[in-house]
C-alpha positions, 0 to 999 in steps of 0.5 A: 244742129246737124241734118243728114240725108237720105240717099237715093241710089238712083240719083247715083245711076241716072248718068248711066241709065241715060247712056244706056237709055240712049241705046236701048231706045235706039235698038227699040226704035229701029225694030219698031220701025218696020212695024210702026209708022214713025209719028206713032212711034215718036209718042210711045218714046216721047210717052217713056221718057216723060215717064222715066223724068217724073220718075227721076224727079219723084225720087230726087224731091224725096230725097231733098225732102227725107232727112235726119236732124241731130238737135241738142237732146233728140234726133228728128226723123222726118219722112215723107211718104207721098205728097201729103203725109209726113212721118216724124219720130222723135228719140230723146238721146238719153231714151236711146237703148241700142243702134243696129246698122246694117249696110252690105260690102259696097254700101260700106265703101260708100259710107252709106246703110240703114240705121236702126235706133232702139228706144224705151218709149217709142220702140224702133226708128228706123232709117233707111239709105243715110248717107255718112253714117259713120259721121252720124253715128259718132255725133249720136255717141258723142251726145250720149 
């Protein structure tokens, strides 16, 4: 059984929004210092950045949490779409038709795109963001 995951491209650029986070905070807060009185502009920062964590966070726990598992006979697609539901389709590899992948240039030179799986019966599975997809579509022909 091989699990592969999704990928969040913000898990990528949260170093970066950081750094510029810092800075645009900064320029923020000095403009707003001549206007607002400093307790008052300490919570509004305190306020976006505490929105900005549970934002980060929410995007980190979906990516732990999607995922896509190659058994013996059938590929396990699991999605969770908010808290409480979870989508799961389930394509038996002699039922596969045809797989599209799509990625654009920079997605390519980070092996990541979007899969789309055709099948007789339950139509189109599609996953989105899978990382080592060339790894994911050779194990797919190999079990064909």
């Amino acid at each position: 059984m091989k699990v592969y995951r999704k990928i969040s491209i913000g898990i990528i650029l949260i170093p970066l929004f950081i750094v510029c986070s810092f800075f645009i905070i900064k320029a923020v807060s000095w403009l707003l210092a001549h206007f607002i009185s400093s307790d008052i502009l300490n919570l509004i920062i305190l306020a976006v950045w505490i929105i900005v964590f549970l934002f980060f966070l929410y995007g980190i726990i979906d990516w732990l949490l999607d995922r896509v598992i190659l058994e013996e006979k059938k590929i396990r697609s699991i999605k969770w779409n908010g808290i409480l539901n979870i989508e799961e389709d389930v394509i038996e590899y002699t039922n596969i038709q045809k797989i599209e992948v799509k990625a654009n240039f920079i997605q390519k030179l980070l092996n990541i795109g979007d899969v789309q799986i055709y099948d007789a019966g339950v139509g189109i599975v599609d996953i989105k963001d899978l990382f080592l997809i060339d790894s994911f579509i050779e194990n797919i022909n190999a079990k064909r």
